[in-house]
Biopython code that builds the backbone (N, CA, C, O; Angstrom):
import numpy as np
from Bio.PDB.StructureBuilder import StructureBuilder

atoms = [
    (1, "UNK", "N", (0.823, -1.170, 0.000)),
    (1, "UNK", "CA", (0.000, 0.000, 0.000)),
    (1, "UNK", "C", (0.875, 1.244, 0.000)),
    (1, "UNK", "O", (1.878, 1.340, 0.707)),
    (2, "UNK", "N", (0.380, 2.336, -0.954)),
    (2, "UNK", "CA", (1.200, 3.360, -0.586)),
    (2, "UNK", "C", (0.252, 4.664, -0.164)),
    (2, "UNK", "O", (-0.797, 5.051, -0.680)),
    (3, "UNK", "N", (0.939, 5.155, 0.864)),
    (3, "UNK", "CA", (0.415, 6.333, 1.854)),
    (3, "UNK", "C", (0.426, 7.731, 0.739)),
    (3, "UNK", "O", (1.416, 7.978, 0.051)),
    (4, "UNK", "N", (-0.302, 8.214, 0.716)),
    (4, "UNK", "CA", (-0.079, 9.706, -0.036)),
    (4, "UNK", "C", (0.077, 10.760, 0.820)),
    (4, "UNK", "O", (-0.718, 11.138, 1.680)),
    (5, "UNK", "N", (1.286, 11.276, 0.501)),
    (5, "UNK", "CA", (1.574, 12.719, 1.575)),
    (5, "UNK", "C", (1.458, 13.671, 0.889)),
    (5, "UNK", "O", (1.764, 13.745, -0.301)),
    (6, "UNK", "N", (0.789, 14.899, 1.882)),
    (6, "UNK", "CA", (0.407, 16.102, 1.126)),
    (6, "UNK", "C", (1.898, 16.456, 0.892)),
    (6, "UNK", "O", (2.745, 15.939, 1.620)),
    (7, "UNK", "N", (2.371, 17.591, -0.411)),
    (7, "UNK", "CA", (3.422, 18.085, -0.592)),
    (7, "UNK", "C", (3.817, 18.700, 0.266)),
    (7, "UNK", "O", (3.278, 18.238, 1.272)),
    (8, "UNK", "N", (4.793, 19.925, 0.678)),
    (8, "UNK", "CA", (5.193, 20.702, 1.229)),
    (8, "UNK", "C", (4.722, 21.638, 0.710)),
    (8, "UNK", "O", (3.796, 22.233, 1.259)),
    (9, "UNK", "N", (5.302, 22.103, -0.691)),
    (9, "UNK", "CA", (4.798, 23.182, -1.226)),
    (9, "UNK", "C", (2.523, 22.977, -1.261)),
    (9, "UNK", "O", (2.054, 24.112, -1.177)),
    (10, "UNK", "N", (2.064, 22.538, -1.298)),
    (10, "UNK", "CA", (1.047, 22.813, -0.919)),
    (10, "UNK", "C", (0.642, 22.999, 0.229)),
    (10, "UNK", "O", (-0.505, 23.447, 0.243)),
    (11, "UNK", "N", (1.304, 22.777, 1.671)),
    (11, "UNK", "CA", (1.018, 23.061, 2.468)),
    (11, "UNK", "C", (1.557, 25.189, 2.675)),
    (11, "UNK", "O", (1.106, 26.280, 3.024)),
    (12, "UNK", "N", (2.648, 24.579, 2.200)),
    (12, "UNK", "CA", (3.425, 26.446, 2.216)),
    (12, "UNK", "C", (2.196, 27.477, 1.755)),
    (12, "UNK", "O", (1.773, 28.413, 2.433)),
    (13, "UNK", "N", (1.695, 27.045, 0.344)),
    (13, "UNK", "CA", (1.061, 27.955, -0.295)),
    (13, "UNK", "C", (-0.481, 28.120, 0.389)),
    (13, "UNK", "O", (-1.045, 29.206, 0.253)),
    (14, "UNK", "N", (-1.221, 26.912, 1.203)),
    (14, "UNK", "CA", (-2.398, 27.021, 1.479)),
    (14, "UNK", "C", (-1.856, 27.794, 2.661)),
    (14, "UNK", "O", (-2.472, 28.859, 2.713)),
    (15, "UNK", "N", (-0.925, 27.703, 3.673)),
    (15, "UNK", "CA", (-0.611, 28.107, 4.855)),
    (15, "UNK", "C", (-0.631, 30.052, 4.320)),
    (15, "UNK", "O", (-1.307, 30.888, 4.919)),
    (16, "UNK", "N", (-0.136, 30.225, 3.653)),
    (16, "UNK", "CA", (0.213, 31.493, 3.509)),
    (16, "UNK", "C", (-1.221, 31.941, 2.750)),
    (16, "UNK", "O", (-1.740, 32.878, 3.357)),
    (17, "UNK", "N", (-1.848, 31.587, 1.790)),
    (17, "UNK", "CA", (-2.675, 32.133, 1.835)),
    (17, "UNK", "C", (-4.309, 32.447, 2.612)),
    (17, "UNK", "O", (-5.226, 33.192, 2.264)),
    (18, "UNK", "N", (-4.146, 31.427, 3.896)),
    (18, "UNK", "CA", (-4.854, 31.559, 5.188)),
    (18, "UNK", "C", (-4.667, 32.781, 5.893)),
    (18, "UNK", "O", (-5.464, 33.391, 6.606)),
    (19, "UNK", "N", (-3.227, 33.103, 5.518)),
    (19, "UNK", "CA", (-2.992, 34.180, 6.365)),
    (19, "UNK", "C", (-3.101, 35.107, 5.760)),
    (19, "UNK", "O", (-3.455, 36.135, 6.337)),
    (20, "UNK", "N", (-2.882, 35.114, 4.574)),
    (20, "UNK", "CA", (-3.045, 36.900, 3.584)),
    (20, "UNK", "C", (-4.236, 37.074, 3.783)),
    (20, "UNK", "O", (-4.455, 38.219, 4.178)),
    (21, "UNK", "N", (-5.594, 36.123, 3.639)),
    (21, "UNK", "CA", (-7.374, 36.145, 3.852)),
    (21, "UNK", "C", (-7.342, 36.656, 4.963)),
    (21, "UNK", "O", (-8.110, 37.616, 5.019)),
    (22, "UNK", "N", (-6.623, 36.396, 6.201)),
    (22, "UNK", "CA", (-6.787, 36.534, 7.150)),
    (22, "UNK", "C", (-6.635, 38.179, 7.692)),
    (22, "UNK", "O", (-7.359, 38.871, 8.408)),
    (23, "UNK", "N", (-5.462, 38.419, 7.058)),
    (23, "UNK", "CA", (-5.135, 39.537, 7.171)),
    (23, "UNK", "C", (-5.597, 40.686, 6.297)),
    (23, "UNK", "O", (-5.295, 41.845, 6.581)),
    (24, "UNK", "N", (-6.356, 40.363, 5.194)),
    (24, "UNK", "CA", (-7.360, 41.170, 4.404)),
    (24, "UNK", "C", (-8.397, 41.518, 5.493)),
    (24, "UNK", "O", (-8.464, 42.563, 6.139)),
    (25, "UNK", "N", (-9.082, 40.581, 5.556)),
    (25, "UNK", "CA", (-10.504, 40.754, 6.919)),
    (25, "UNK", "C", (-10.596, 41.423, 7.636)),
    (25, "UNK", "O", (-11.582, 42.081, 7.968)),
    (26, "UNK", "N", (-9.033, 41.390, 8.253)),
    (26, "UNK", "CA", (-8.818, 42.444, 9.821)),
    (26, "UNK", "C", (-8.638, 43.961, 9.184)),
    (26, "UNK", "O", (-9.098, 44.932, 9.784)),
    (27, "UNK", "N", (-7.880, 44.108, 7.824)),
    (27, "UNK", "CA", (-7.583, 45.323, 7.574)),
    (27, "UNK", "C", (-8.904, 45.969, 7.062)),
    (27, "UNK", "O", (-9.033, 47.192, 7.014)),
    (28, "UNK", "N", (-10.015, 44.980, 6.630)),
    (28, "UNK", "CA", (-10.701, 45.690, 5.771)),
    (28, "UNK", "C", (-12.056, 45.776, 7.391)),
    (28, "UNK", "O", (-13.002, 46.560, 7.314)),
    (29, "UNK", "N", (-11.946, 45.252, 8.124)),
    (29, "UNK", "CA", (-12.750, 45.269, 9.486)),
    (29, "UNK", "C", (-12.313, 46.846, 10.089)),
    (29, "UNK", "O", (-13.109, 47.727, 10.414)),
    (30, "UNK", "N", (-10.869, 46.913, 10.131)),
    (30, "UNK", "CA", (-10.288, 48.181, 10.684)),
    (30, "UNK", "C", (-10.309, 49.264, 10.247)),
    (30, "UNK", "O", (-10.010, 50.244, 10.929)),
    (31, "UNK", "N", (-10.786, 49.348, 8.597)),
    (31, "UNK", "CA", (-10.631, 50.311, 7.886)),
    (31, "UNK", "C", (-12.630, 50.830, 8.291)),
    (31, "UNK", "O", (-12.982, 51.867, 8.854)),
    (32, "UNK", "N", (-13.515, 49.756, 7.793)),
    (32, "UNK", "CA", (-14.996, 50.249, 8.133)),
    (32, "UNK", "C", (-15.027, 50.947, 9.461)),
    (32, "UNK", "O", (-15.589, 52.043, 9.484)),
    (33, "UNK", "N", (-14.391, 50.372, 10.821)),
    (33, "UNK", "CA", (-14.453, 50.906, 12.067)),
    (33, "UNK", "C", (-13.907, 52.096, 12.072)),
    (33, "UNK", "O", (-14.401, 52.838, 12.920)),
    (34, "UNK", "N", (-13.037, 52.570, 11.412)),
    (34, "UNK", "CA", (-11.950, 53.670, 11.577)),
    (34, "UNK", "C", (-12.601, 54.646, 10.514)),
    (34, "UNK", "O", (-12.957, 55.729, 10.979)),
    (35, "UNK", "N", (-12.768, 54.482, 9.450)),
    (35, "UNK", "CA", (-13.303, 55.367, 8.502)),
    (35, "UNK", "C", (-13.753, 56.647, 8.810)),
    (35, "UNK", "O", (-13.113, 57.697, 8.747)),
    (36, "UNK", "N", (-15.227, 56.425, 9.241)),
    (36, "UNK", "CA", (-16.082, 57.104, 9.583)),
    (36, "UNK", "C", (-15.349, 58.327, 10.647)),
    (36, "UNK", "O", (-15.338, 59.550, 10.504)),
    (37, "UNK", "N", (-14.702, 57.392, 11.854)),
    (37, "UNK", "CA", (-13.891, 58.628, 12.864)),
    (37, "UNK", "C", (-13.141, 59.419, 12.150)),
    (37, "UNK", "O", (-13.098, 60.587, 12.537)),
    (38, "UNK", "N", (-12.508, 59.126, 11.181)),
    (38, "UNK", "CA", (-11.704, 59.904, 10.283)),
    (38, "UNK", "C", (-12.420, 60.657, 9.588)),
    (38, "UNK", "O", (-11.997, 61.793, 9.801)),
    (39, "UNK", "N", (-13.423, 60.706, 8.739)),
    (39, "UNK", "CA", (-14.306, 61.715, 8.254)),
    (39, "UNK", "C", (-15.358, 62.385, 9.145)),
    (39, "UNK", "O", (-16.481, 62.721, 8.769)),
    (40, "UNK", "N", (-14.882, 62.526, 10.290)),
    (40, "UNK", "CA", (-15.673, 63.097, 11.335)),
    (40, "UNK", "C", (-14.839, 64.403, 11.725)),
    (40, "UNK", "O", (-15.139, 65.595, 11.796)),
    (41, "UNK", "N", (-13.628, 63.654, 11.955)),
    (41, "UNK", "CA", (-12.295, 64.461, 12.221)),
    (41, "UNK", "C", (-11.813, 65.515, 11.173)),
    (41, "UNK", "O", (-11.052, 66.435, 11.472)),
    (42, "UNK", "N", (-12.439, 65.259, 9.623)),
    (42, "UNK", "CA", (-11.930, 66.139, 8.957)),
    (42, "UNK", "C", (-13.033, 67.020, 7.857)),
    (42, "UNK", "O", (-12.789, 67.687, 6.851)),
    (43, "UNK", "N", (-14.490, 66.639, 8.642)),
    (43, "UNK", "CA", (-15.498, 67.715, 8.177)),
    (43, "UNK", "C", (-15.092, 69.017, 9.030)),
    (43, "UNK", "O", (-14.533, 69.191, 10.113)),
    (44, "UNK", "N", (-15.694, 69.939, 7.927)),
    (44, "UNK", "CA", (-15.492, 71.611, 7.971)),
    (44, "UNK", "C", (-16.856, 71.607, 8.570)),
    (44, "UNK", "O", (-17.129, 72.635, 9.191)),
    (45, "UNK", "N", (-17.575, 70.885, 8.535)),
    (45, "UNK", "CA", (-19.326, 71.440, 8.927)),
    (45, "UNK", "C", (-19.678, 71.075, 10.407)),
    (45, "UNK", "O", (-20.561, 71.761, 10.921)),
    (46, "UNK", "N", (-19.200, 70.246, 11.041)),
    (46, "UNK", "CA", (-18.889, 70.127, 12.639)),
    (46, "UNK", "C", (-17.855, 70.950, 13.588)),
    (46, "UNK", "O", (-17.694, 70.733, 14.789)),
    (47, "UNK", "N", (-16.904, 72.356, 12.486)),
    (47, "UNK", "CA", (-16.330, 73.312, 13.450)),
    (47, "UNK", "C", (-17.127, 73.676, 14.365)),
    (47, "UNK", "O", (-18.113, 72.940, 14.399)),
    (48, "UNK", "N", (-17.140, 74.631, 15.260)),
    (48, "UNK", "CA", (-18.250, 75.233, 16.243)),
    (48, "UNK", "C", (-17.589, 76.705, 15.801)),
    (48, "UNK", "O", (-16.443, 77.108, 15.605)),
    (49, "UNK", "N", (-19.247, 77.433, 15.739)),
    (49, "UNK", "CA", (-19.329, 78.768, 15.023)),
    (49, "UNK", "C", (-18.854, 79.588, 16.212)),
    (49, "UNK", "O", (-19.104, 79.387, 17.400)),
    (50, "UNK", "N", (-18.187, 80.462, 15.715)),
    (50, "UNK", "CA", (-18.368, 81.904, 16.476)),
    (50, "UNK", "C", (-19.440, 82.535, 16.502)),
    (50, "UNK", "O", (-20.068, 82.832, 15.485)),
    (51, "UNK", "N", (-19.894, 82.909, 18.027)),
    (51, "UNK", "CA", (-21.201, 83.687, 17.363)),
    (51, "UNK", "C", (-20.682, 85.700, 17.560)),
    (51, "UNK", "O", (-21.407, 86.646, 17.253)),
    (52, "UNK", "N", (-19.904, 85.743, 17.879)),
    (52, "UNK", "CA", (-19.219, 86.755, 17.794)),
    (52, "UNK", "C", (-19.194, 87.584, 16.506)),
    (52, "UNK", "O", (-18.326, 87.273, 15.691)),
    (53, "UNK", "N", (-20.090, 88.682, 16.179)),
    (53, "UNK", "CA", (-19.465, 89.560, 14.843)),
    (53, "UNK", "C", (-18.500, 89.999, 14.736)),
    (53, "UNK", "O", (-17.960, 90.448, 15.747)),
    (54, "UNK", "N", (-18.022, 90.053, 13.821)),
    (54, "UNK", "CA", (-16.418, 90.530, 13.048)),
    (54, "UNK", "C", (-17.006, 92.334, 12.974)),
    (54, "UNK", "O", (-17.521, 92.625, 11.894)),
    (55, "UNK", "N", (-16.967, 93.043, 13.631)),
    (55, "UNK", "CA", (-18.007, 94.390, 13.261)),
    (55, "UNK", "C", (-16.652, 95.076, 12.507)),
    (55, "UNK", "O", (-16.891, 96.254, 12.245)),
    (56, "UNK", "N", (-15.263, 94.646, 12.079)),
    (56, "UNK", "CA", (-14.565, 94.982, 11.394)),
    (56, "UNK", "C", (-14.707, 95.006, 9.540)),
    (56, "UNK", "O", (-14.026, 95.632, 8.728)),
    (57, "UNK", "N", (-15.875, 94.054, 9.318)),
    (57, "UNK", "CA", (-15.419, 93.602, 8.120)),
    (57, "UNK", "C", (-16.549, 94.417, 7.277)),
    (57, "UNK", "O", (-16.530, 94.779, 6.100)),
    (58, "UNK", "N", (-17.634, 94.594, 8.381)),
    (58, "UNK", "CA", (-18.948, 95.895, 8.122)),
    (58, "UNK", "C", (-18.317, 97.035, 7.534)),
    (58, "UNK", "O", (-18.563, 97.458, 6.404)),
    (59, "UNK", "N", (-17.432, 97.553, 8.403)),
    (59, "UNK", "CA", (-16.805, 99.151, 8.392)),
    (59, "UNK", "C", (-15.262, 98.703, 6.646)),
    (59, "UNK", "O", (-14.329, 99.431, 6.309)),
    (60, "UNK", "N", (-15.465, 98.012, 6.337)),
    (60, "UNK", "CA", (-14.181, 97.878, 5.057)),
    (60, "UNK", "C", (-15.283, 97.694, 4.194)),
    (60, "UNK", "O", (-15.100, 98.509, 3.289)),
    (61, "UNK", "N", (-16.456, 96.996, 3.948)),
    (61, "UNK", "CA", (-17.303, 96.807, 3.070)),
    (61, "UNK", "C", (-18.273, 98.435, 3.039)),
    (61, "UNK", "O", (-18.574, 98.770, 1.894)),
    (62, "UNK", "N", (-18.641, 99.183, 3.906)),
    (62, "UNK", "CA", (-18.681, 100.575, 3.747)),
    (62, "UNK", "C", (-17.722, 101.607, 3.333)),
    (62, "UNK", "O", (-18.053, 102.598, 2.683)),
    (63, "UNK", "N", (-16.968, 101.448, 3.580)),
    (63, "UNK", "CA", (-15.873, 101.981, 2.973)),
    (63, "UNK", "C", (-14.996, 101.899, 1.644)),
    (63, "UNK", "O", (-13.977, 102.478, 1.266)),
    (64, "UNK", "N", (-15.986, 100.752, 1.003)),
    (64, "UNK", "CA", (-15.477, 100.357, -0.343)),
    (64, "UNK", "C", (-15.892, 101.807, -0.904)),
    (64, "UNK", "O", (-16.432, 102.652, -0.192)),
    (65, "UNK", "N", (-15.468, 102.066, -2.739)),
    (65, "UNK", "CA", (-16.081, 103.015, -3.653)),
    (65, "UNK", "C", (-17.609, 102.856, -3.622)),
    (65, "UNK", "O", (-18.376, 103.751, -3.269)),
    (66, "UNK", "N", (-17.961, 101.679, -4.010)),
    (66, "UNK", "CA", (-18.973, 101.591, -5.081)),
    (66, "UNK", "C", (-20.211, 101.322, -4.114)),
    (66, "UNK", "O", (-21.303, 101.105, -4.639)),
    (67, "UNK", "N", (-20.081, 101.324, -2.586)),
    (67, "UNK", "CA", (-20.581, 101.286, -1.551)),
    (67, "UNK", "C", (-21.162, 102.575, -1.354)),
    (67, "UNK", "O", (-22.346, 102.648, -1.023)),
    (68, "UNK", "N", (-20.702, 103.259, -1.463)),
    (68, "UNK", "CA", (-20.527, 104.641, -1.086)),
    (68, "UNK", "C", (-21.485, 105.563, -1.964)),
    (68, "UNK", "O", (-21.987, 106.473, -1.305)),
    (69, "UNK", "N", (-21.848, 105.524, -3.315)),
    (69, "UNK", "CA", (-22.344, 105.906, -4.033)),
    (69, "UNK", "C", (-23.629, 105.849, -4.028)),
    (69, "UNK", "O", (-24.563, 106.572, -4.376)),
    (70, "UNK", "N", (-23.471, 104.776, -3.532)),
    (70, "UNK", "CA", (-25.423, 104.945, -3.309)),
    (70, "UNK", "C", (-26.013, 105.150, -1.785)),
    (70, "UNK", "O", (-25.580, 105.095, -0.634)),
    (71, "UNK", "N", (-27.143, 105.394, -2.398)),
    (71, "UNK", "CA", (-28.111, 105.965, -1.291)),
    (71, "UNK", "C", (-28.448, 105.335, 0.204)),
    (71, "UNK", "O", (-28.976, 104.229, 0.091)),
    (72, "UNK", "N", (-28.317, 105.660, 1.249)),
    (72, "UNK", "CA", (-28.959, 104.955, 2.191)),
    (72, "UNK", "C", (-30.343, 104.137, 2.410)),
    (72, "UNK", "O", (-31.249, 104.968, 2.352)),
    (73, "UNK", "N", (-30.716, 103.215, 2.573)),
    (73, "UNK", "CA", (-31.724, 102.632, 2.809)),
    (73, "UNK", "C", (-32.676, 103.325, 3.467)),
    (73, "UNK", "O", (-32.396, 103.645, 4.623)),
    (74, "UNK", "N", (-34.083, 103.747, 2.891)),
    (74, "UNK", "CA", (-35.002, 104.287, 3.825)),
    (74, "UNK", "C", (-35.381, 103.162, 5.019)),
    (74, "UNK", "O", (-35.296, 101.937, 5.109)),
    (75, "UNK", "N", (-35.778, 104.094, 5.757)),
    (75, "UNK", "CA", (-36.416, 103.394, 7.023)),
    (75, "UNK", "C", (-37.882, 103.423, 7.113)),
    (75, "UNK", "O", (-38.644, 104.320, 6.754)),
    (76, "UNK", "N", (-38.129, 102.369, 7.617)),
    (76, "UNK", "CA", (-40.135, 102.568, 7.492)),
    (76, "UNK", "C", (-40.798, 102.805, 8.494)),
    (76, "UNK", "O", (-41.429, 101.913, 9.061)),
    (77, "UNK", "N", (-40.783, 104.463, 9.044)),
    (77, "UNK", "CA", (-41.113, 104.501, 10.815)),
    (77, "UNK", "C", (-42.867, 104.577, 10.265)),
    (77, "UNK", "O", (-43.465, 105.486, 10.841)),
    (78, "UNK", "N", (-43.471, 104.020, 9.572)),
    (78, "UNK", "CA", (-45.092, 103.471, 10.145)),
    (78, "UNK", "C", (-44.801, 102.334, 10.898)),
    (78, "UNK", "O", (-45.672, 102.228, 11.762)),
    (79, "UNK", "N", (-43.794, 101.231, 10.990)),
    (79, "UNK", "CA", (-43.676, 100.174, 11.778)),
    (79, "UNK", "C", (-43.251, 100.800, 13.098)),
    (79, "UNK", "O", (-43.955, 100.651, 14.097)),
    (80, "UNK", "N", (-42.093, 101.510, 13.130)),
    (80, "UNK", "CA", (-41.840, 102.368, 14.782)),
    (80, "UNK", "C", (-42.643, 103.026, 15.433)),
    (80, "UNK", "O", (-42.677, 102.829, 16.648)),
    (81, "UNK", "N", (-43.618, 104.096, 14.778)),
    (81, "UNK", "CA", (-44.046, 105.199, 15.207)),
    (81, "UNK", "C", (-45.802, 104.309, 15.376)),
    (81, "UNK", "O", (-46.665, 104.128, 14.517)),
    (82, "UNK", "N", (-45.774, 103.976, 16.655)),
    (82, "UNK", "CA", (-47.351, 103.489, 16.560)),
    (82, "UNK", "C", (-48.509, 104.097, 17.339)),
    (82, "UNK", "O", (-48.190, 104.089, 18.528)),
    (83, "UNK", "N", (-49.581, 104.561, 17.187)),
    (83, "UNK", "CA", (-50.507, 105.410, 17.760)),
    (83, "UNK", "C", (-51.015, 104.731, 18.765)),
    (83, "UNK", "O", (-51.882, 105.237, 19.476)),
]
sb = StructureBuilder()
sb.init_structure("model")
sb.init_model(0)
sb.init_chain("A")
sb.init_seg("    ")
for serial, (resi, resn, name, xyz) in enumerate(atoms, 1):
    if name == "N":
        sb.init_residue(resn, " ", resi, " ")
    sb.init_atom(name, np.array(xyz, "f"), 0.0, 1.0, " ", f" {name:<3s}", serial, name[0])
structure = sb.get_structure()
């Protein structure tokens, strides 16, 4: 009778590619878990606002030319002035 032994080289190659699968899974497990914290970390739309006015940037935008040229905004004192 003769015994059949698995090769070596088939054991090498199944051995190693147990582990590359293996190690796909975890990276691609680590990457879904991690992702998201990372695009959390680098949205512009979760800064926290100032609520502070810049009352600097009013007085340069009045002070432009083409600002200047025109007329002031009427005011509507029937809404202020009430009987």
């Amino acid at each position: 009778m003769k015994k059949t032994k698995i090769s070596f080289y088939f054991l090498f190659i199944a051995f190693f590619t147990f582990i590359t699968i293996f190690i796909v899974i975890v990276q691609k497990s680590y990457n879904n878990l991690m992702g998201p914290i990372k695009e959390v970390q680098k949205s512009n739309l979760l800064n926290p606002i100032n609520p502070n006015l810049d009352t600097s940037i009013i007085q340069q935008v009045e002070s432009r030319p083409e600002y200047s040229n025109q007329l002031p905004l009427p005011v509507n004192s029937s809404s202020s002035a009430q009987p």
